[in-house]
C-alpha positions, 0 to 999 in steps of 0.5 A: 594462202594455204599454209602448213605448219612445220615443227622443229626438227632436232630437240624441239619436240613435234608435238602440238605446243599446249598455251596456257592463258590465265583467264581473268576472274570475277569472285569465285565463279568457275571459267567457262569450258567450250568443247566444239567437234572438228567435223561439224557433222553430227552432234554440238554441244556447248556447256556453261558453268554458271553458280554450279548450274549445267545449261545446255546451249545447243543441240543438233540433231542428226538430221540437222532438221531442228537447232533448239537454242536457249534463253538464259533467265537472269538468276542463271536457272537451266533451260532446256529445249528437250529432255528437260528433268523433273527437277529443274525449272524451266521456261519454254519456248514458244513461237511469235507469230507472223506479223510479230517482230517484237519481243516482250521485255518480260521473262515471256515469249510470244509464239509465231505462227507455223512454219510450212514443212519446206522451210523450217525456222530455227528456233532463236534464243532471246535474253530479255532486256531485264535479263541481261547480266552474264556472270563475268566468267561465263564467257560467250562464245559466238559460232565464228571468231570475233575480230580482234578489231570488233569488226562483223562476223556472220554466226547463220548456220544452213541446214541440210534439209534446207541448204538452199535459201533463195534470195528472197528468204536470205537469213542474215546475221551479224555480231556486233562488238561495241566499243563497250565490250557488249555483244549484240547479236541480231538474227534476220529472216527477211520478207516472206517468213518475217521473223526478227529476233534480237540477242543483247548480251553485256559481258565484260570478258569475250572469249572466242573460238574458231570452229574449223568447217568441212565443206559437204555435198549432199546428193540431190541437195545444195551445201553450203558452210558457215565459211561460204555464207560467212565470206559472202557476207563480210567479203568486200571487192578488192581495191587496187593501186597499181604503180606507176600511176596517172596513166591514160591512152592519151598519155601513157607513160613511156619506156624504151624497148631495149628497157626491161620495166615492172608494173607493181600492185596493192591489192587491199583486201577484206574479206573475213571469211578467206583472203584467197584470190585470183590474180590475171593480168591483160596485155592489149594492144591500143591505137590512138582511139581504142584497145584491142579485145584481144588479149597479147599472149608471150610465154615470157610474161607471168600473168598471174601475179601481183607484180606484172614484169616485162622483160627487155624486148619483149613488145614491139613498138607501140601502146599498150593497156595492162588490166590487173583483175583480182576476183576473191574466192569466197565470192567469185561475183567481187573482182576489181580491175586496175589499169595502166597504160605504156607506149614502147619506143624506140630506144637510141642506137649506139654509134661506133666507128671502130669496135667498143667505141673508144676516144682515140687510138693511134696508126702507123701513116702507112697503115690502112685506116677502117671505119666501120659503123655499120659493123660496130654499131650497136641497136639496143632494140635488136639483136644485130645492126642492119646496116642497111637502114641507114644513110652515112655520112663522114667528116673530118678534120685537123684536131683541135686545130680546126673545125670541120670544112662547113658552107653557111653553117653546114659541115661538109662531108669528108668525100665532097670536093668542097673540102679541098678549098679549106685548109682544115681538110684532112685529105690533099685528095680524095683518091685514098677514099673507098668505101667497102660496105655490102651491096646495099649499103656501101658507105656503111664502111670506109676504109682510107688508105695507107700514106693519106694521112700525114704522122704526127698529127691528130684528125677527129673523124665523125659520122652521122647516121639516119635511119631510112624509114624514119628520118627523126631517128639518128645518131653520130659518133667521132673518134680521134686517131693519132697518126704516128711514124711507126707501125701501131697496133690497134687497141679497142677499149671499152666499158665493161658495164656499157649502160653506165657509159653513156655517150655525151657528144665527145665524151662518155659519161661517169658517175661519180658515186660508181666505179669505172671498170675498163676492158682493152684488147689488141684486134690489129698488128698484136705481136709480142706484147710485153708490156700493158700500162695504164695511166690517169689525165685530169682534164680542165676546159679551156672555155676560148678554145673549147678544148679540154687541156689534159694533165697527168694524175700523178698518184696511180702509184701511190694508190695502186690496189687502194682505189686502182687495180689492174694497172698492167693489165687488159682490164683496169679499174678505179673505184669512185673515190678518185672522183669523190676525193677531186670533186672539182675535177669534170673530165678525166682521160683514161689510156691504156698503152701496149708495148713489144719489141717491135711496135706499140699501140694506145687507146683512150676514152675520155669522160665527162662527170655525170651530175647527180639528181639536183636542187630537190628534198624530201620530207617524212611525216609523222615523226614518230610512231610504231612498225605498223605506222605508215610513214609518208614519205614525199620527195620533190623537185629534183632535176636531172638532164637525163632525167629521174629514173626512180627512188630507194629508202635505206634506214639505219640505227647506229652505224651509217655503214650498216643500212638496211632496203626498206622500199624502192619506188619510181615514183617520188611519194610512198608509204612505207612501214619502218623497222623499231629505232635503236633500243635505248632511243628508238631513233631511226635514221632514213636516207633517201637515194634519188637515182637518174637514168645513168644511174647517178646517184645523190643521197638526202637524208632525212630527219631522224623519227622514232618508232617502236615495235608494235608488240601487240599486234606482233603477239596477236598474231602469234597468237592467233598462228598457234590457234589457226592458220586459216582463220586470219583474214581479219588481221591487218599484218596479214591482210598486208602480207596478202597485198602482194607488194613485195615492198609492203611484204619485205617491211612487214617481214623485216619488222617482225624478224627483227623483233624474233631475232632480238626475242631468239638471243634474249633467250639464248643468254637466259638459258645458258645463264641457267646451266645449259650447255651451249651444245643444247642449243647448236646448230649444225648444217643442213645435210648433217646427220648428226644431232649435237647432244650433251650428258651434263645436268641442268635445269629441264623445265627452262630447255622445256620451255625454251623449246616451247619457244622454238616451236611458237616461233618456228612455226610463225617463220613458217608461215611468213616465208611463204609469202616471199615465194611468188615475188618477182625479183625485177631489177637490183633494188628488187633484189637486195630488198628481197634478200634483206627480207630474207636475211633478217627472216633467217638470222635465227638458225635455231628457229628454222625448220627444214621447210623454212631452210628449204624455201630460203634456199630455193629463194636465195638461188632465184634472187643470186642467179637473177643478179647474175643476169643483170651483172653486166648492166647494173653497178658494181654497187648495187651488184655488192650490196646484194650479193652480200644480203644473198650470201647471208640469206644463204648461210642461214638457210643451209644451218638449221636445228 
């Protein structure tokens, strides 16, 4: 990832902040100074301080046809490989010959033998073995940066004049970091020019330098860089973890198509030369034996990132393979592929005898009665019904009194003459009976005539509906209507947020960890309406009758605008405490009944509680550990009718209100890299959310583990940011950040965050402990013109130095907002995650530059209009909770220096 730094603008100064490090002393031995040029182009020079003595290490010509190198004798004399002074002694150089691979442990060097014209051998250095001590302050300094976990670092430079080496003739070199802070540098020419060489250098103090590289062409010649050979190297293939996993053409997982689902990643990466890498995905279609080649091509699909989202109707019926390929830059030939297997179903239809699919509603004896499911049903895969692939069929019967007319079993359909035999039938005849649908459906409406039913009774009305070309594929509905003396008007009501309402025979579900938000509307006889009222039954079930005996709940008054609104008018809504707090309680009513002067109307929708995820636990190992500790977390057994849709993991520190996303999954085991505990105990508290299909929720929490910021880690990269911002590769943070994870990335984000926060406010509190006024340190709005400023005296080296502050971190936020650009928000947990990360990587105003504010906001809109598309279809729970991250992401964002 190419990163560019930005400098405060304002009162933080623009130019390059100057890090002054102490260097450790031995006796009175000078520190080492390296001066390197940027270009790489002519002239390298490297100089070392030791007793007073000047040692040139290494020239390069102009030609880049000759790299003399030095050997250092152990009593520090100088040497020289051209122009050596009279009046210093020096050991020259020789050549070792052909066969001779070993070196003499004396102050002597054997000569090779020539070397043709075309393949010139650099010329090695070697300390001999009774050579081997370096005065502590003369630092060694290899040609690339040294890890800082002793991990291999190429130092092989190619020349221009012989830029190509064939396979055969491959120079190789490696250093090496033992784990007693001796270097060991060992150069290779293998096969046809046979040379070995072999550095051994002992210090006790390792000082690096990252040498930046220019990549150059040569007319006539192929050039390669110390990067490229460095990345071709030390450049490993990536590893890939997809998820969901355990996955096969046998047995793919499964998703309904009218189901929008995501396909996550972790790509592992190694590679000490760049972490650039290229990312495509593969979409083929498979039959029972075999994918196709063929590659599916939808322009609503982005391919090209860690994170594979598919929307809701997107594919049609059937299996699929999805290949993740992930090919690294610096060595195109290491790729990996990872790949994982879905089969797209059929997802239920939604049957609706009268539109929105109410309980019950009420009609005048002699008014009509219509019937119409093959307009009101609903096909989630689809954007209108066809209700011409359907069979109908209708029943009814006297409620509750009766059950539906049945022979040996079987219910008998309202139209058949059978039905008159039963005292349960609805109709003394069946003339009152028309069916009205199109041509080629005609029962997929019915409409039954005025004075066919009798006032003052109930009928339940139930249809079945099975599909022409596949007969496996059906559904049902019923609905009672309350047949009254008087003229009615026809009230509808529904969800307002449909997925949570799903249907369970009679009954709609609820979940009792979410509120319900209901919508009504008048379609038939709506005359001057003056009057909207909505009322609450608690329901209990009579086990002989099968029949759920209704009673009023009599606190709506009493909690109006506490847990009810809107109780006179269209839409109403009760918040999940009226479950909660009757917990006992499995069925509730809820009617809603609209008045005139002339007539009224009523509609209900009866629910069934929907049970929460049951019987299972989770566990978290190790108990304690640091922010970059992966914390296992394992949940198991747990159990729900509709099945476990997925898992989220919220932590807290001291108040339980206050939690924070730290990953989402829809499997059942992650890792996870927590924030630091609580800044006098360390403890962190995790609750895990097991979520069912309907989205019912059941909270476990976990034992409490204690983790520390790893602050050494944090400052290395600190630090290595304010050296180079291309020479990262090796840092395990920003390998993490390069996962593509958005889990992984949102951790690490929000770790880091929190302990620049806490720096940022220590510091806030130091400087105006020293005089400076806080108008120093405001902060105005983005599109301000106008900088705060202030003429009283205070102390100028503390504002320095807090500036210098600002600046350092500025420019790390920089960076880690970048990595927040290309993840994919796919559903609410998705979002909230995204915005909690972008929250806490904006707290600090002050350490935002106008690109960091920039990137946030165009952020913070992609995550606020994504909520607002799945507004409707989510919980209003999940909706506030990351409503409120994006508003706080929002606010930072629009303030800065």
């Amino acid at each position: 990832m190419q990163w560019q730094s930005s400098t405060v603008t304002g009162l933080i100064s623009s130019r390059p902040v100057i890090i002054t490090v102490a260097p450790r002393t031995v006796a009175t031995t000078p520190p080492a100074t390296i001066t390197i040029p940027v270009n790489n182009s002519t002239t390298h020079a490297a100089s070392i301080s030791a007793n007073n003595t000047t040692i040139p290490m290494t020239t390069i010509s102009a030609n880049n046809t000759t790299i003399p190198m030095t050997t250092i004798p152990a009593n520090n004399a100088t040497m020289h490989t051209t122009d050596i002074p009279p009046n210093i002694s020096t050991t020259p150089m020789t050549t070792l010959p052909a066969g001779n691979a070993t070196m003499p442990v004396n102050n002597t060097v054997t000569p090779t033998s020539a070397t043709p014209a075309n393949n010139t051998i650099m010329p090695v250095t070697t300390l001999p073995a009774g050579n081997a001590t370096i005065p502590v302050n003369n630092t060694v300094t290899p040609t690339s940066a040294i890890p800082a976990n002793n991990s291999t670092t190429p130092t092989t430079t190619i020349l221009a004049n012989n830029a190509t080496i064939p396979v055969n003739n491959t120079t190789t070199s490696t250093t090496i970091i033992p784990a007693n802070n001796s270097t060991t540098a060992t150069t290779t020419i293998p096969s046809n020019n046979a040379t070995t060489t072999t550095i051994t250098m002992i210090t006790s103090t390792i000082s690096t330098t990252t040498m930046p590289v220019t990549n150059t062409t040569t007319p006539g010649s192929s050039s390669s860089t110390r990067t490229s050979i460095s990345s071709y190297k030390n450049c490993y293939q990536p590893i890939i973890t997809l998820t969901p996993a355990n996955s096969s053409l046998s047995s793919p997982l499964q998703y309904r198509r009218s189901e929008a689902f995501s396909i996550s990643s972790y790509i592992q990466l190694n590679c000490s030369g760049s972490l650039s890498n290229t990312i495509e995905w593969k979409i083929s279609h498979c039959t029972s034996t075999i994918c196709s080649s063929e590659t599916l091509q939808e322009q609503t699909i982005i391919t090209t990132l860690s994170e594979l989202y598919i929307p809701e109707l997107t594919l049609d019926y059937g299996t699929y393979q999805f290949t993740l390929t992930v090919r690294m830059f610096a060595a195109r030939q290491l790729s990996s592929a990872a790949s994982a297997y879905i089969q797209i179903i059929p997802s239920n239809i939604v049957v609706n005898l009268v539109q929105f699919g109410p309980t019950m509603i009420t009609r005048g004896y002699q008014q009509d009665l219509i019937l119409d499911p093959g307009s009101y049903s609903i096909d989630p895969d689809t954007i209108t019904f066809n209700a011409s692939n359907w069979n109908y069929e209708y029943y009814c019967r006297i409620y509750p009194d009766y059950s539906f007319p049945s022979i040996l079993g079987t219910d008998l359909p309202l139209d058949d003459p059978r039905t008159q035999q039963f005292n349960s039938s609805c109709f003394s005849n069946q003339s009152g009976l028309n069916y009205v649908g199109a041509t080629n459906s005609p029962k997929s409406s019915l409409i039954i005539l005025g004075n066919s039913l009798k006032s003052s009774q109930t009928y339940q009305f139930k249809v079945t509906m099975l599909n022409l070309q596949n007969s496996s594929v059906q559904g049902f509905d019923y609905l009672l209507v309350k047949v009254e003396r008087n003229q009615q008007m026809l009230i509808v009501m529904g969800c307002v947020i449909s997925t949570l309402c799903g249907e369970n025979v009679e009954y709609q579900y609820v979940n009792p960890t979410t509120q319900v938000a209901l919508f009504s509307t008048c379609t038939d006889n709506c005359q001057s309406i003056n009057n909207i009222t909505w009322n609450i039954y608690q329901g209990v079930m009579n086990t002989t009758s099968n029949v759920v005996q209704w009673t009023a709940f009599q606190n709506v008054k009493q909690y109006e605008n506490i847990w009810f609104f809107g109780s006179n008018t269209a839409n109403f809504t009760a918040k999940n405490n009226l479950f909660v707090s009757n917990a006992l309680i499995n069925y509730w009513r809820f009617e809603v009944v609209y008045s005139s002067s002339l007539q009224n109307g009523s509609s209900t929708i009866d629910f069934e509680i929907n049970q929460s995820p049951q019987n299972g636990s989770c566990s978290i190992s190790p108990q304690n550990g640091t922010t970059t500790t992966l914390f296992n977390i394992s949940c198991s057994n747990w159990q729900d009718s509709d099945g476990v849709q997925g898992y989220s993991f919220q932590s807290w520190t001291i108040d339980y209100t206050q939690q924070m996303i730290i990953a989402y999954s829809s499997v059942s085991t992650v890792q996870v890299r927590l924030p630091a505990g609580a800044d006098n105990t360390s403890l962190l508290h995790i609750v895990v959310r097991i979520r069912d299909t309907l989205n019912c929720i059941t909270e476990y929490n976990l034992s409490s583990v204690i983790v520390l910021a790893d602050s050494e880690l944090i400052n290395s990269l600190i630090n290595n940011l304010q050296t180079s911002t291309t020479n990262l590769s090796n840092h395990p943070l920003v390998q993490v950040l390069n996962s593509g994870n958005q889990n992984a990335i949102s951790q690490v984000i929000n770790s880091l965050s929190q302990k620049f926060n806490q720096i940022n406010l220590e510091s806030i509190q130091l400087i105006v402990a020293n005089g400076i006024p806080t108008s120093n340190i405001a902060v105005s709005s983005l599109d301000s013109q106008n900088q705060p400023g202030s003429s009283t005296s205070f102390n100028a080296s503390v504002l320095t130095e807090y500036n210098e502050q600002l600046n350092i971190y500025a420019n790390v936020r920089d960076y880690l907002i970048t990595f927040t650009t290309d993840l994919i928000p796919t559903n609410a947990d998705s979002i909230a995650l995204q915005a909690t990360a972008l929250a806490q990587l904006t707290q600090s105003p002050n350490q935002l530059t106008r690109t960091a504010s920039m990137l946030g906001s165009a952020k913070c809109y992609q995550l606020a209009s994504t909520l607002s598309s799945i507004a409707t279809s989510v919980p209003y729970e999940d909706v506030q909770t990351a409503a409120t991250q994006i508003a706080q992401c929002t606010t930072n964002v629009l303030t800065v220096r």
